[in-house]
N, C-alpha and C positions, 0 to 999 in steps of 0.2 A: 762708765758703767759697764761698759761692754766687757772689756779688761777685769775688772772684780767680777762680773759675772761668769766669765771665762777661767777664771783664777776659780772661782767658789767651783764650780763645776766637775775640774779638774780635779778639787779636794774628793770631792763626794765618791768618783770614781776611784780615783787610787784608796778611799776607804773599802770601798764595794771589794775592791780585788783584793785588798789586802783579809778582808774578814774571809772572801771565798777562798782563797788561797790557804787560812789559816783552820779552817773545816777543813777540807779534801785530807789533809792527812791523818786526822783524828777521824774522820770516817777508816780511812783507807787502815789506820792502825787497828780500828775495832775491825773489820773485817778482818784483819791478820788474823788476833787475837782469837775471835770464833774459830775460822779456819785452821788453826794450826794444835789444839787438841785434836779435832777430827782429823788431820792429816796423820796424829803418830797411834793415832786409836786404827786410823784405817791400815798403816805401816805395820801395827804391831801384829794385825791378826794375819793380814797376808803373811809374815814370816813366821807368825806362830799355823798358820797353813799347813809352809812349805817346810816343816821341821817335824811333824805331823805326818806327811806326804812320805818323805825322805825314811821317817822310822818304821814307817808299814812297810814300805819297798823290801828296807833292809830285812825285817820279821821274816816275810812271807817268803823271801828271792833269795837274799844276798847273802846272810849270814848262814842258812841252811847249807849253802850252795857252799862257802869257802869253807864249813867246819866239818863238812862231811856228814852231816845229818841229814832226816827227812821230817818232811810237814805230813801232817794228816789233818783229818775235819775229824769231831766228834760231830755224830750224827743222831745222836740219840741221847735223852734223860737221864742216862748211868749214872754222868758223872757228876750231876748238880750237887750243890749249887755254885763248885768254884768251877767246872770248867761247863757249862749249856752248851744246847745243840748249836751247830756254828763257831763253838771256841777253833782254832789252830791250834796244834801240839806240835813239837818239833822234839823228835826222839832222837840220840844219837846213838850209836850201837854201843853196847856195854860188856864187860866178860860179865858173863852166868853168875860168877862167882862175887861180883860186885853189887850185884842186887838183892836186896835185903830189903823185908818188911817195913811197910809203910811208901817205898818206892815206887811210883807212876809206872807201869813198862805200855807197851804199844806191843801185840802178840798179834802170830797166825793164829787163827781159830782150828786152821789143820796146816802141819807142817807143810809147806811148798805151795801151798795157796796163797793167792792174793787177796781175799778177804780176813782184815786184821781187827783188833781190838784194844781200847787201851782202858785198862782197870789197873786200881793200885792191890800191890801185893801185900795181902792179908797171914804169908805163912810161908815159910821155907824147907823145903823136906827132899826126900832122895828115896828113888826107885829101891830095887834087890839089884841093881848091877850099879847102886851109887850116882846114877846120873841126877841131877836137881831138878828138882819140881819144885814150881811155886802157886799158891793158891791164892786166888786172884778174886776180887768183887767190886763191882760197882759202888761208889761212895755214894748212891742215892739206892740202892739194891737193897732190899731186905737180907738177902741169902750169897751165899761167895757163888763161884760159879761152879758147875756141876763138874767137869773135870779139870783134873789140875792143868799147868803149863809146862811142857819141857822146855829146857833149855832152847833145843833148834829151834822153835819157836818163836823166841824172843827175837823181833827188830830192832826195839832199842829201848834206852829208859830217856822218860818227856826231860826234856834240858830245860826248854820254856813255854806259856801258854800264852796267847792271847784272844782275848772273848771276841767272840763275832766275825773274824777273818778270816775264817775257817772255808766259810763261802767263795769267797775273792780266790783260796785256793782250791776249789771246785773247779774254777772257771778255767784258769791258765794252769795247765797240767804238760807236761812233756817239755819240750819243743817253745811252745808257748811262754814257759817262764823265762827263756833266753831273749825271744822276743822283746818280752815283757822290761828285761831287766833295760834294754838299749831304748826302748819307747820312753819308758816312764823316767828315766835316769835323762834322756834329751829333754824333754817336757819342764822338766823339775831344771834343769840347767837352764833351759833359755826363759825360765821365767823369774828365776835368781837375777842373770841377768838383766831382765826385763828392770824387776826391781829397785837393783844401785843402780842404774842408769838414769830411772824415775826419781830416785830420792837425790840424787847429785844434781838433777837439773834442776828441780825443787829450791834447792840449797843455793844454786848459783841464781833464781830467779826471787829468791828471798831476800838474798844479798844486793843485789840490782835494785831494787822495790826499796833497800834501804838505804841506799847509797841517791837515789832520787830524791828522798825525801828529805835528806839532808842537805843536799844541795843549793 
């Protein structure tokens, strides 16, 4: 009796283990399963981030900086509604002679001043000694602006806009955007980095989890 008793005993446990053994991985599979939409949901947005991150850098820094152009802020209602207060413009220098009605420019207000303006050209004409003047208005402005633009004047005609960043170059002006460019370009690398390092350990710790299970 002892012996069948011993024999039956032994059945009931090697059942036990074999049922617990045959859960653990269909637990461990649905837990995959949950977790691994959230892992490429969480994957996609940190590089949709850093792709994001990478194209403002370029806008406001990089591109200005290697094309020979300059950023400004619109600071004011003129230009609504495609470029609001806070857009960035990036003007590039143009010959006089290339700019023609309907073209964005970026102007002194008074030759050799540093206070500028950027309205689009509503009209193209020439002094009594032939030099060009262009007549300029605000696209939210009722009225063109009261005197025309000379030529020397003109900084540059807008190459690109983007809304709202106009601020961010407020901030790092001079000096600063040199800075800028080696901070935010380190930042942006070591968290790329950060990244495939994260998802390749992921991947080798997925593979592992499934090579266990089949075991």
């Amino acid at each position: 009796m002892s012996i069948t008793s011993g024999r039956h005993s032994s059945r009931v446990e090697s059942s036990s283990t074999l049922r617990h053994a045959a859960d653990e991985p269909g637990s461990d599979q649905k837990g995959d399963s949950d977790s691994g939409p959230l892992d490429m949901i969480r994957l996609t947005l940190s590089w949709l981030f850093l792709f994001v991150a990478v194209g403002l850098l370029a806008a406001v820094v990089v591109v200005p900086r290697l094309a020979g152009a300059t950023p400004y802020t619109i600071m004011t209602s003129s230009m609504r509604p495609h470029m609001p207060p806070g857009t960035l413009v990036v003007a590039r220098t143009a010959d006089p002679a290339q700019v023609h009605t309907g073209d964005v420019i970026t102007y002194q207000l008074r030759s050799g001043q540093a206070d500028v303006v950027t309205h689009r050209v509503v009209g193209v004409g020439q002094d009594g000694r032939g030099e060009r003047l262009f007549t300029t208005k605000g696209d939210n402005n009722p009225t063109t602006d009261p005197a025309p633009v000379r030529a020397v004047q003109v900084r540059g005609k807008v190459w690109y806009s983007v809304p709202y960043i106009g601020y961010l170059n407020q901030v790092i002006t001079g000096r600063q955007h040199v800075i800028a460019v080696y901070v935010v370009a380190g930042l942006l690398l070591a968290y790329a980095v950060f990244m495939v390092l994260s998802s390749a350990r992921d991947r080798r710790r997925a593979r592992r989890e499934r090579r266990r299970e089949t075991a």
